[in-house]
N, CA, C and O atoms as a GROMACS GRO file, in nm:
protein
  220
    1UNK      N    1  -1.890   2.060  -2.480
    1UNK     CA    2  -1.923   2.137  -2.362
    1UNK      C    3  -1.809   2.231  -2.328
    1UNK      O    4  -1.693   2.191  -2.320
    2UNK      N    5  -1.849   2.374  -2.307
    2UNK     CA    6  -1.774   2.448  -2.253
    2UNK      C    7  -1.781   2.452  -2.087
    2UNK      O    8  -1.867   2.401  -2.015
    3UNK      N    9  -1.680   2.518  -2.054
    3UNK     CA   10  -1.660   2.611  -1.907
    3UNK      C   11  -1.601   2.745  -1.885
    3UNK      O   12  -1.516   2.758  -1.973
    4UNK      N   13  -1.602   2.805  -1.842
    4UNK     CA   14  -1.533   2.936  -1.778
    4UNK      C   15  -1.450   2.934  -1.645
    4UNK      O   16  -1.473   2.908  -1.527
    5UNK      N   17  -1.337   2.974  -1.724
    5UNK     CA   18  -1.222   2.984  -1.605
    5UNK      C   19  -1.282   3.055  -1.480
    5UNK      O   20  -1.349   3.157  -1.496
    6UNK      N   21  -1.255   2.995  -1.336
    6UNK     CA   22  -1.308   3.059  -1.247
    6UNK      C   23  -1.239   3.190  -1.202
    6UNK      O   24  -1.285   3.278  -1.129
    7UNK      N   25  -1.077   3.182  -1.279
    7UNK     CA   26  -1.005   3.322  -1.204
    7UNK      C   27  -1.023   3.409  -1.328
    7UNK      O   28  -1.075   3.517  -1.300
    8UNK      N   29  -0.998   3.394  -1.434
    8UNK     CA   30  -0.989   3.523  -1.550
    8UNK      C   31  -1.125   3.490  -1.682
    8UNK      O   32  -1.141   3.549  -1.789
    9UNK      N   33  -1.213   3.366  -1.621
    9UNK     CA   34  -1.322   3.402  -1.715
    9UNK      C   35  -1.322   3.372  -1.857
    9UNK      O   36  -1.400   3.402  -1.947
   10UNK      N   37  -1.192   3.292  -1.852
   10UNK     CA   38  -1.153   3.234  -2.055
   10UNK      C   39  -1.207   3.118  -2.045
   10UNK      O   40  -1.183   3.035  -1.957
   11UNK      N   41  -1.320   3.102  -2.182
   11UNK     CA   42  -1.385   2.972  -2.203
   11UNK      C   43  -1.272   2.818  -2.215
   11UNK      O   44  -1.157   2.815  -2.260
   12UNK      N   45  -1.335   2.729  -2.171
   12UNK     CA   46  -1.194   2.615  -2.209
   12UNK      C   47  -1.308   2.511  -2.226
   12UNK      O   48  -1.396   2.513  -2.139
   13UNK      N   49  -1.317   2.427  -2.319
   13UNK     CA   50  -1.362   2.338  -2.403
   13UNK      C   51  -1.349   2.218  -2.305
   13UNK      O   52  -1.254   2.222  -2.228
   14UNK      N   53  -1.433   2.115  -2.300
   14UNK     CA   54  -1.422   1.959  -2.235
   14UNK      C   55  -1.337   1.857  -2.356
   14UNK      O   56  -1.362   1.815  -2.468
   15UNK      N   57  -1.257   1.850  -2.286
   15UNK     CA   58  -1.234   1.697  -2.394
   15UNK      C   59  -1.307   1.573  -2.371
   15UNK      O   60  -1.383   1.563  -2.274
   16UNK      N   61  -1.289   1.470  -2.461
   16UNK     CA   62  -1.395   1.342  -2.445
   16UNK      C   63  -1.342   1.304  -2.315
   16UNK      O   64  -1.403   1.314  -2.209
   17UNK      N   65  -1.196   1.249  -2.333
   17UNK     CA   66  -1.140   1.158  -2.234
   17UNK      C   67  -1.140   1.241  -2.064
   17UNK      O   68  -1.088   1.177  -1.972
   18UNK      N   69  -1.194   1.369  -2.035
   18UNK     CA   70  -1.120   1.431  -1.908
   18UNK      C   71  -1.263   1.328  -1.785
   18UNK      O   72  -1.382   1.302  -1.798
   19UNK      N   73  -1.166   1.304  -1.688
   19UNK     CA   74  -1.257   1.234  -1.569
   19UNK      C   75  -1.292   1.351  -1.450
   19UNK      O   76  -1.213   1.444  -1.432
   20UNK      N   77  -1.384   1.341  -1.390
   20UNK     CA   78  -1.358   1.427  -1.239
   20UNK      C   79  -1.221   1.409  -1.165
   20UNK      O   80  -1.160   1.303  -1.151
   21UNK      N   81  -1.187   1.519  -1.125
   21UNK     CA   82  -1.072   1.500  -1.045
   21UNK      C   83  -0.950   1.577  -1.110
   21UNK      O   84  -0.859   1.630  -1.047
   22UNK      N   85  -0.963   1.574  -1.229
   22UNK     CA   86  -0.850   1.595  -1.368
   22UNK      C   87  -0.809   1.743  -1.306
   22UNK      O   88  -0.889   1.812  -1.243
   23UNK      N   89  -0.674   1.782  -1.333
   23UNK     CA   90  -0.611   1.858  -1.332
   23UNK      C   91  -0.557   1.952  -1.432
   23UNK      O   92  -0.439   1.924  -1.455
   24UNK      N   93  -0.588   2.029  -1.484
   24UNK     CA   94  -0.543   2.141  -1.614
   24UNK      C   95  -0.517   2.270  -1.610
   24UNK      O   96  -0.562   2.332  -1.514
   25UNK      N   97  -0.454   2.327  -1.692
   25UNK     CA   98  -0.438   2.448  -1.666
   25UNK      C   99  -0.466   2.528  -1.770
   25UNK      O  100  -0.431   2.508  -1.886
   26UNK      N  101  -0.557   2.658  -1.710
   26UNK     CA  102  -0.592   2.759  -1.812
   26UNK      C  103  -0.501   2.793  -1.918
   26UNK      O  104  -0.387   2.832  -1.893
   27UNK      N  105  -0.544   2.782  -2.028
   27UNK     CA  106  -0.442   2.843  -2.140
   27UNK      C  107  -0.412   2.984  -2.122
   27UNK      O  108  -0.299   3.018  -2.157
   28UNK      N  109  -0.502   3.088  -2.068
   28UNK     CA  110  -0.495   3.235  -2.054
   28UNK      C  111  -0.443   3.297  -1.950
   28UNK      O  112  -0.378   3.401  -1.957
   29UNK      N  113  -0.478   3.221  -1.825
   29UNK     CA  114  -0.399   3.286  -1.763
   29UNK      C  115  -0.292   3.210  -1.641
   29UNK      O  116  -0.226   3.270  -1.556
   30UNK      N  117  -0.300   3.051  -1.665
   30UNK     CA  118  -0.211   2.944  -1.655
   30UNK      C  119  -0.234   2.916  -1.466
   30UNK      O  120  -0.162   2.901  -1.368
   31UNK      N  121  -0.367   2.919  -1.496
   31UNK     CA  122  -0.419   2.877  -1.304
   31UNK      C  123  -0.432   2.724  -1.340
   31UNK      O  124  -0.481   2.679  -1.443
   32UNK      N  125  -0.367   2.640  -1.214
   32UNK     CA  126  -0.430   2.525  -1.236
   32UNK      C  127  -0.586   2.503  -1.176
   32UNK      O  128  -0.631   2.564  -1.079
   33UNK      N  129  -0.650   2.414  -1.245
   33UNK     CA  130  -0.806   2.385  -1.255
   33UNK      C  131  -0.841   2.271  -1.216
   33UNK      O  132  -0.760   2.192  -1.263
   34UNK      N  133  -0.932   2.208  -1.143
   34UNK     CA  134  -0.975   2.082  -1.150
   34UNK      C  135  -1.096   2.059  -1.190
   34UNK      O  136  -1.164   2.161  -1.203
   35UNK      N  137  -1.143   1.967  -1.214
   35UNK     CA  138  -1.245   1.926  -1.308
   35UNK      C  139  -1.353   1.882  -1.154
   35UNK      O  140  -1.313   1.815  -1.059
   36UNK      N  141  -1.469   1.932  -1.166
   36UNK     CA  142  -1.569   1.917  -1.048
   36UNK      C  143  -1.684   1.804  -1.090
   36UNK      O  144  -1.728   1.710  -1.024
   37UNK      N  145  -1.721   1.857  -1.244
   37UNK     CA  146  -1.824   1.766  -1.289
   37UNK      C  147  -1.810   1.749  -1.427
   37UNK      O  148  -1.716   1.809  -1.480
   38UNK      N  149  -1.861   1.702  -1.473
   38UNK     CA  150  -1.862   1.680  -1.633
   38UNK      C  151  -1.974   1.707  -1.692
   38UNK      O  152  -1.970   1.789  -1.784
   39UNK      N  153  -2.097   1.648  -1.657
   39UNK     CA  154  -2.215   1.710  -1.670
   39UNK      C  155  -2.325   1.791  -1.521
   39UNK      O  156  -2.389   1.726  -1.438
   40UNK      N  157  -2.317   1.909  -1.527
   40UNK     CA  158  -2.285   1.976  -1.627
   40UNK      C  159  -2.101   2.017  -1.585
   40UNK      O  160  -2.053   2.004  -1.472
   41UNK      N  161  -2.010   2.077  -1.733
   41UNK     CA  162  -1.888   2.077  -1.714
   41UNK      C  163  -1.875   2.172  -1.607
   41UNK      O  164  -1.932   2.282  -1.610
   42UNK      N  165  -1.801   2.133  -1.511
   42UNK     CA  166  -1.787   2.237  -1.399
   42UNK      C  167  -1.595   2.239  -1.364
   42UNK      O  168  -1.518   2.144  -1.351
   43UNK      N  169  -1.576   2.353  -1.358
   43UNK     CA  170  -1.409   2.391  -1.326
   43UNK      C  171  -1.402   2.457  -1.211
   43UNK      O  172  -1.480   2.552  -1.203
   44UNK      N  173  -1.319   2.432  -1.098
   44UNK     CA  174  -1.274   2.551  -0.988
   44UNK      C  175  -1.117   2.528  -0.947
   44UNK      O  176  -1.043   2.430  -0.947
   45UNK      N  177  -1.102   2.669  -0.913
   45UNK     CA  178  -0.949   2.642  -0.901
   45UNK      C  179  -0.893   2.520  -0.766
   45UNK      O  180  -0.923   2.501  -0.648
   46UNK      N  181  -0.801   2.460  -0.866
   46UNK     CA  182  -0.726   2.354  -0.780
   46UNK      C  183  -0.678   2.379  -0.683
   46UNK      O  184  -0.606   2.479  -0.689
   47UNK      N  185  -0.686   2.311  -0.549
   47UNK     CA  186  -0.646   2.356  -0.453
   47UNK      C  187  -0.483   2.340  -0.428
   47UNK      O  188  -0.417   2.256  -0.489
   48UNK      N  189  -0.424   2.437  -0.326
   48UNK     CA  190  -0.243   2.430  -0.324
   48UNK      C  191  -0.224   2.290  -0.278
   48UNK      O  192  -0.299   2.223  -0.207
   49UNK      N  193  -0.124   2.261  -0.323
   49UNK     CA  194  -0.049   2.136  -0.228
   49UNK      C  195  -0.001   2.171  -0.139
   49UNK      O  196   0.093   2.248  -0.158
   50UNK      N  197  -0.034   2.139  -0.002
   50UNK     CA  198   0.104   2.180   0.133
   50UNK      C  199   0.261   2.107   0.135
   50UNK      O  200   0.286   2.011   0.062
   51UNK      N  201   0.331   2.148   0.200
   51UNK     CA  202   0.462   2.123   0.177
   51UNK      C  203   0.387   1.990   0.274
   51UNK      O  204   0.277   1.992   0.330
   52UNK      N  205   0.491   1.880   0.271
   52UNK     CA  206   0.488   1.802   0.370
   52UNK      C  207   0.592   1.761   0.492
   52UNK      O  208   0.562   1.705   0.597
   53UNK      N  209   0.718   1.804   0.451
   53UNK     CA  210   0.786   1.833   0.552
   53UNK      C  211   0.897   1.715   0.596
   53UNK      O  212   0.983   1.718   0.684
   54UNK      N  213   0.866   1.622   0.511
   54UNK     CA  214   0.854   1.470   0.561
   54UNK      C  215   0.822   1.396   0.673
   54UNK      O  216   0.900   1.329   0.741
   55UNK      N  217   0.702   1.410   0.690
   55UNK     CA  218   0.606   1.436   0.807
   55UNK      C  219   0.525   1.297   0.793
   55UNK      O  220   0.433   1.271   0.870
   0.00000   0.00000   0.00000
């Protein structure tokens, strides 16, 4: 199963082992990604981490 990067549109392949949640980064244009679904494969960009402040 493929997907399409949601920021620059480069196909990126499923591996067997990836779970929902998974974290990766585009080979093309190096956005991190998270994994939404598996079937069908779904990618959107990962959201920022906020600073925490030590809060």
């Amino acid at each position: 199963m493929k997907a399409d990067c949601p920021v620059c549109g480069a196909t990126i392949s499923r591996q067997i082992d990836m779970v929902v949640g998974e974290l990766l980064e585009c080979t093309d244009c190096g956005t991190e990604l998270e994994v939404l679904s598996l079937t069908p494969f779904v990618l959107a960009e990962a959201p920022q981490e906020e600073e925490d402040w030590g809060e």
